[in-house]
N, C-alpha and C positions, 0 to 999 in steps of 0.2 A: 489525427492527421493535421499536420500544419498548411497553414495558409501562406504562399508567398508572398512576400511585404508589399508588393504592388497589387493585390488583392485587398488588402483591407483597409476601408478608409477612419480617419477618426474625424471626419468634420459633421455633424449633427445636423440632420436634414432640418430645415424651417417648417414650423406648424403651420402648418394650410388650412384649418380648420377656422369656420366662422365663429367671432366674436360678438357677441350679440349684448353682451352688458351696456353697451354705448346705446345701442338702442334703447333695451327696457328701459334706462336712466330717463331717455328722454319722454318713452311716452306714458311714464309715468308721472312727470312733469307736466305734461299736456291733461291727462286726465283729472289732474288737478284743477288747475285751470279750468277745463269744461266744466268741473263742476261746482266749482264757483260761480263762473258765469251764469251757469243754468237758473239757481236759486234768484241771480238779479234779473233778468229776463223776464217779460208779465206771461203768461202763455192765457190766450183768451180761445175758448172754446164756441163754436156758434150749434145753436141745436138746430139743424136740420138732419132727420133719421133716414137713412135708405131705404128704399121700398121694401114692402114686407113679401115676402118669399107665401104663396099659397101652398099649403099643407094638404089641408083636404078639400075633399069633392066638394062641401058645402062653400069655401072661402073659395074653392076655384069656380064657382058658379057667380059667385059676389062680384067677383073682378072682373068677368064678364058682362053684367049686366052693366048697361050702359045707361037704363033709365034714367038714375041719381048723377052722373058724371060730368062734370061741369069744367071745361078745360079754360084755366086762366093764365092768360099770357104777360106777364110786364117788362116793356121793351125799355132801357134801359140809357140815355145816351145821356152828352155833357148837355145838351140843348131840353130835356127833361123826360117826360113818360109818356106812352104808350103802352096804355089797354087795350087786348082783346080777349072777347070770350065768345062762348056761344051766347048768352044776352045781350052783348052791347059791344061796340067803341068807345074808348076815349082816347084824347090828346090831352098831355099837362105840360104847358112848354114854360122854363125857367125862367123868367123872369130877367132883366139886364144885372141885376146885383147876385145873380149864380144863387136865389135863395131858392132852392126845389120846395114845389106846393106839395108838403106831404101831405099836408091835410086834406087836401082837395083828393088825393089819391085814396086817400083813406076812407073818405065820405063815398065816393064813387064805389070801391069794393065791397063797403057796406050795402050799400043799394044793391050787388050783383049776390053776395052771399043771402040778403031777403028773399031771392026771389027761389034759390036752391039754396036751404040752410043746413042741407046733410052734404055739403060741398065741403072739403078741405085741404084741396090742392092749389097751388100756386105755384108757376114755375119764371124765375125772372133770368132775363137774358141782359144782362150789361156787353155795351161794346166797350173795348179791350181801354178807352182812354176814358172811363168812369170812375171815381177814387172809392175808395172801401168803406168808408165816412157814406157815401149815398147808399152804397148796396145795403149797410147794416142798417139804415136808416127806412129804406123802402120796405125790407122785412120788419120792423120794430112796426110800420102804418101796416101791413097785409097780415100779421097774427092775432090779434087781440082786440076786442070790443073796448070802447070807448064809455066811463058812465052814461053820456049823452047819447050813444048811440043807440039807436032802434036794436030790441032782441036783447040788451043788457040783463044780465039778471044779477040779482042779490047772490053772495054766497050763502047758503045755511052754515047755520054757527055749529053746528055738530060737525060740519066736513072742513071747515075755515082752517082748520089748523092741520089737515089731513092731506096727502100728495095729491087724492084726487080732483080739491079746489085748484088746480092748474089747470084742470078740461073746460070749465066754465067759461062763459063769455070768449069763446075760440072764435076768429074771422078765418082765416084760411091757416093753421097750424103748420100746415104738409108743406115747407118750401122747399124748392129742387131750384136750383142754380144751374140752366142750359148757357150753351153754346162757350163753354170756358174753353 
């Protein structure tokens, strides 16, 4: 059957379908780029681990007991530090030349982990205009014993060179970053 001539057109309808090569181009261009840049970027990791998840009856009876638990606070501002614990107070206020006493902070926490030495929590609270220079810094004084300090011990040379010589001479390990 024939079609009358004003029935049939010959003009070719437009492809309306999405072209999508313009894109892949580009963000394959871009994924380039990121990962170039990625490799020049330092990326610095800080070890503080999340609290541990109790499993069983005996670890959820631990977590419980409160005997050993020694809550320490380091308040955190441009003007300097503040201690509290269940042992003591302190104030460490900075000085006019901005130099923070970490050592005094450090000597002080000593004294607090002497008196509980199965203590290894520390939670520090920086307010919001503290630079990250002081926070890494306040943790570097609240982790680790000092040669000089009271409780220091030798490593044994059989473990010196083994992962577990990283538990030795602990001050407060466990830091939790509050009020971010």
């Amino acid at each position: 059957m024939a079609h009358k001539p004003s029935g049939r057109t010959h003009r070719v309808k437009p492809d309306t379908s999405l072209n999508l090569t313009p894109m892949i181009d580009i963000i394959s261009n871009l994924m380039f780029f990121l990962m170039m840049f990625m490799s020049v970027i330092p990326v610095v990791t800080i070890d503080a681990p999340l609290p541990k998840v109790a499993s069983t009856a005996d670890e959820v009876r631990k977590a419980k007991d409160d005997s050993n638990k020694l809550e320490v606070v380091v308040t955190i501002t441009d003007k300097g530090f503040a201690v509290k614990s269940d042992l003591g107070s302190k104030s460490f206020s900075a000085p006019a030349d901005d130099k923070f006493p970490y050592d005094d902070l450090h000597k002080f926490l000593v004294e607090i982990h002497n008196k509980k030495p199965t203590s290894r929590e520390i939670t520090l609270m920086p307010s919001d205009d503290v630079p990250y220079e002081v926070m890494i810094n306040v943790m570097d004084a609240s982790r680790d014993l000092k040669k000089d300090d009271q409780g220091f011990q030798q490593v044994p040379p059989d473990i010196a060179q083994k992962p577990e010589s990283e538990q030795f001479n602990r001050l407060f390990p466990d830091v939790s970053i509050g009020g971010v």
